[in-house]
C-alpha positions as MATLAB code, in Angstrom:
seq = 'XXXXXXXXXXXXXXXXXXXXXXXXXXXXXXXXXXXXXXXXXXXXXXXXXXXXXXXXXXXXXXXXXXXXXXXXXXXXXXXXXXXXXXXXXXXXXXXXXXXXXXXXXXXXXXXXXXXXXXXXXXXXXXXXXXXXXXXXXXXXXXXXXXXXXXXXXXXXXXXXXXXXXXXXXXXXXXXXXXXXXXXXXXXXXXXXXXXXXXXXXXXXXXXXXXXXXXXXXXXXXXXXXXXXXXXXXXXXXXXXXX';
ca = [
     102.793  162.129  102.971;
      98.650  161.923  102.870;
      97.859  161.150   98.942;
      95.377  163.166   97.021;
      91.939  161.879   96.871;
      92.277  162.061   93.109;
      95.040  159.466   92.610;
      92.811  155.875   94.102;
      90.628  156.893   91.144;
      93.506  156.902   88.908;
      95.475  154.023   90.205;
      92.156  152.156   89.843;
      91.787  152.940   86.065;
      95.238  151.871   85.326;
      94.630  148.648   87.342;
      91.017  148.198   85.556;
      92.677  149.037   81.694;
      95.152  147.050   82.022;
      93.158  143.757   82.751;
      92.262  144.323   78.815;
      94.594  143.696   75.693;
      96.033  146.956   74.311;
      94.463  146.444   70.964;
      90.804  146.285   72.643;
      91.131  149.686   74.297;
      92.401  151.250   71.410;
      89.061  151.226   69.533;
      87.332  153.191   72.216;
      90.272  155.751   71.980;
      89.771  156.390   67.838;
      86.553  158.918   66.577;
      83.287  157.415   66.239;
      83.401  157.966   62.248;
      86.595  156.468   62.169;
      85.487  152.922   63.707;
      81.934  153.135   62.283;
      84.424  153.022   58.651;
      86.389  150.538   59.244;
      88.433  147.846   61.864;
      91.387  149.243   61.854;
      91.391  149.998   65.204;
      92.203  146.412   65.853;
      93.719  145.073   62.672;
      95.458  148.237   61.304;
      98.528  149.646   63.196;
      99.803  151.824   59.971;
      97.088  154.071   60.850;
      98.616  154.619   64.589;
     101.493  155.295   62.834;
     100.369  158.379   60.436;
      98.776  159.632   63.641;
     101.957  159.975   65.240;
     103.454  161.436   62.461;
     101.048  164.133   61.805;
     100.895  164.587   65.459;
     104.758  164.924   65.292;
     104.356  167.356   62.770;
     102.187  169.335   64.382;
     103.637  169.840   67.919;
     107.007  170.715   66.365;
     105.261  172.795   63.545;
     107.158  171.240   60.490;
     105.905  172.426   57.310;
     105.790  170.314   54.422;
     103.371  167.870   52.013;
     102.888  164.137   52.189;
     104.517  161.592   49.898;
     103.297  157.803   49.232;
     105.188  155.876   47.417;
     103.377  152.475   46.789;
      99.643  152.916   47.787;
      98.198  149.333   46.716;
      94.355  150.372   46.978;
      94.990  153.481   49.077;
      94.486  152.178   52.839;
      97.332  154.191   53.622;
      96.253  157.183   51.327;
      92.921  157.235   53.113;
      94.368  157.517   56.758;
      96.843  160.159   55.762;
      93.937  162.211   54.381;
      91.620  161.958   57.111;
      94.452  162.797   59.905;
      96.053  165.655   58.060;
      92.324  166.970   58.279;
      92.585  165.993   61.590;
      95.326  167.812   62.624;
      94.530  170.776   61.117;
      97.059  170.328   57.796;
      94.802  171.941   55.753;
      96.658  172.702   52.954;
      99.191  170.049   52.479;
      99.103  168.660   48.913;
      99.496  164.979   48.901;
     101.658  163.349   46.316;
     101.301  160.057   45.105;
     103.543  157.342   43.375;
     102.567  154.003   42.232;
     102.952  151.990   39.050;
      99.310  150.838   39.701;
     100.634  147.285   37.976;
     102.138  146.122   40.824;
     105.826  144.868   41.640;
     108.299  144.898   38.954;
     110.533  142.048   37.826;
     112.028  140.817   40.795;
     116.147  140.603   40.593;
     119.489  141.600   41.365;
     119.870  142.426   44.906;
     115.914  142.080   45.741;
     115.808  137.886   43.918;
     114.957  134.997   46.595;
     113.471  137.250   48.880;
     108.874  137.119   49.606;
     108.001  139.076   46.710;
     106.612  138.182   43.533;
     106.453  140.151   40.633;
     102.845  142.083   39.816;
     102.000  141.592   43.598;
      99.954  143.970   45.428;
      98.419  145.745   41.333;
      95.265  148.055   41.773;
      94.570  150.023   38.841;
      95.141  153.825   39.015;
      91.223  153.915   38.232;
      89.875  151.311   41.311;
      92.624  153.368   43.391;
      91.110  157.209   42.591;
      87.427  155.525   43.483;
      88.739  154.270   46.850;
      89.631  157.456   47.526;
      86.568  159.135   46.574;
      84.695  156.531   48.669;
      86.031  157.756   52.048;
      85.401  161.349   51.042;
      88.768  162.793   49.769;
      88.960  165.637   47.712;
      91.059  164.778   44.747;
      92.195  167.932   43.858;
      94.775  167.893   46.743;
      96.852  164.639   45.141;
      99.039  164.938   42.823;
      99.656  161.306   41.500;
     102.193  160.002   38.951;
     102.010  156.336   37.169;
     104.581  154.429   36.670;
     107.688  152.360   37.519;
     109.779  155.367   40.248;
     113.013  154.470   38.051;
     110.767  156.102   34.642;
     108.760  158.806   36.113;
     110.930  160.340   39.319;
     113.986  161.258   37.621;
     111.695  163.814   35.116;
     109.214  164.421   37.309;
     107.688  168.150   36.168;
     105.494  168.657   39.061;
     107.761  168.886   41.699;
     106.881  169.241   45.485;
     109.313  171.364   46.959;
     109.218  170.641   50.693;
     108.149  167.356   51.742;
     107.360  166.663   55.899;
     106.256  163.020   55.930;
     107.569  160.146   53.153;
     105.705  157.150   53.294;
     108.019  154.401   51.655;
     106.399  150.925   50.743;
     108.420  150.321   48.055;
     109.320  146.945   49.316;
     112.254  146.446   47.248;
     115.927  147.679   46.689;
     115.993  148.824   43.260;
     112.275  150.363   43.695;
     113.705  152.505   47.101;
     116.704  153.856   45.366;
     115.115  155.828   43.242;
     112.476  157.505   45.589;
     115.296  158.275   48.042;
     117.335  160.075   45.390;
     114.215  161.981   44.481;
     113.667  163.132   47.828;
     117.210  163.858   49.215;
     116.721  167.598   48.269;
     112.896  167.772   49.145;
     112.833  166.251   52.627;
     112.859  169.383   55.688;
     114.812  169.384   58.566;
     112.899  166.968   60.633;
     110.726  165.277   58.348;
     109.363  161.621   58.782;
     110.826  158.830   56.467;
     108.440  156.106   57.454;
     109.255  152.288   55.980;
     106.465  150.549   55.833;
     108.919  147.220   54.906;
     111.962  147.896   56.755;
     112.584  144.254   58.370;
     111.733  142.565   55.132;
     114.268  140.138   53.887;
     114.279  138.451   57.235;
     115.513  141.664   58.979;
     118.578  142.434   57.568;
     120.750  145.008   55.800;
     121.762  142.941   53.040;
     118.547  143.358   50.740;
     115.475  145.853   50.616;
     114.378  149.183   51.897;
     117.652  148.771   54.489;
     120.402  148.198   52.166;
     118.635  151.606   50.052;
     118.508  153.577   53.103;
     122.351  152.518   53.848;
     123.348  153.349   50.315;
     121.926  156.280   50.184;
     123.215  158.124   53.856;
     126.712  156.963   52.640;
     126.052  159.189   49.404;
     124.772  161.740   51.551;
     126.740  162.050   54.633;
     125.024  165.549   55.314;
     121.639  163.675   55.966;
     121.652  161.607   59.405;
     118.334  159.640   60.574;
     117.334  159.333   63.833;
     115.673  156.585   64.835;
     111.902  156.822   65.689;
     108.981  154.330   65.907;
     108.391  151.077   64.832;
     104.826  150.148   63.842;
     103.700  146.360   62.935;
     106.206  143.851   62.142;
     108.013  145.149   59.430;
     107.633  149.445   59.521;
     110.348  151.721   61.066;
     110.631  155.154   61.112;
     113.073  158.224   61.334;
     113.386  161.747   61.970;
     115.460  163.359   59.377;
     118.034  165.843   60.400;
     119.896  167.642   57.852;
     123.842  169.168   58.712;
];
């Protein structure tokens, strides 16, 4: 069968990109603004990962607002902004959840493992002007202070429908509580990203894992489907509610 003319051209770009590593290209495949900001086109694969998740979103037109739950100094915040713009998510409220002091006392089930308490503090204050400095509009956050176990359980302003659920809690006893706060919030085919899911050297003993595991056994009408792994320790799922 004679070939189209087209496909030497192609085969010849696929030979020709692949000569390079992946994490070259991908800067020449991100908008101008977006490298002119910052490196993360090379250094920062949590930002592939809320593009895929918007993008998911999107295609399979899944309405809902964006949770964070542990921002640090709002890298993740940032990216979530800019792509929800992006993608056309207009008016998606984003809600925000940090104790802006850092870890909490590191025990029970979460003791021996990498983390120290007070790691990765930023003040509410050095957060809010981070996110002022890449342009977002802070009157579409909603953001609470505080340890998740004190401020989720009476949490007045309460999103109703949440799409994506960015999780770096790190922890056991700091997941359990956001997971119980959004087991009635999450849509049918929402994201549950964790951005520390093979902590603990990978297992299900400790962590984000043994949360997650609790928390489907409390909730057998909630199965995750398994979706995209990003960096070395994120994993993902698609929620789908019986």
């Amino acid at each position: 069968m004679k070939r189209k003319s087209g496909s030497n051209f192609y085969n010849w770009v696929d030979r020709f990109a692949r000569m390079f590593p992946s994490p070259f290209l991908r800067i020449f495949s991100m908008p101008v603004n977006y490298q002119i900001n910052s490196r993360d086109g090379l250094v920062y694969e949590s930002a592939r990962m809320i593009n895929i998740a918007f993008a998911f979103c999107m295609n399979n037109k899944i309405q809902g607002d964006y949770a964070e739950f542990g921002v640090y100094q709002g890298r993740t915040t940032v990216e979530a902004y800019r792509t929800a713009r992006r993608y056309g998510f207009a008016k998606i409220k984003f809600w925000i959840f940090d104790s802006f002091v850092g870890l909490p006392d590191i025990k029970g089930k979460d003791a021996g493992g990498p983390f120290v308490e007070g790691e990765f503090a930023c003040s509410r204050r050095d957060f809010e002007n981070n996110l002022r400095y890449f342009g977002a509009d802070l009157s579409r956050f909603e953001i609470a202070e505080g340890f998740y176990d004190k401020t989720l359980p009476n949490f007045s302003r309460e999103p109703d429908k949440i799409a994506i659920a960015w999780i770096d809690c790190d922890l056991y006893e700091s997941t359990v509580p956001v997971l119980d706060f959004l087991t009635d919030r999450l849509v049918n085919g929402a994201l549950l990203i964790f951005d520390d899911w093979f902590c603990f050297d990978g297992g299900v003993q400790k962590g984000e894992q043994l949360a997650c595991a609790d928390w489907l056994r409390n909730n057998p009408d909630i199965k995750l489907i398994e979706y995209h792994k990003f960096h070395w320790a994120g994993n993902s799922f698609i929620v789908n509610r019986a």
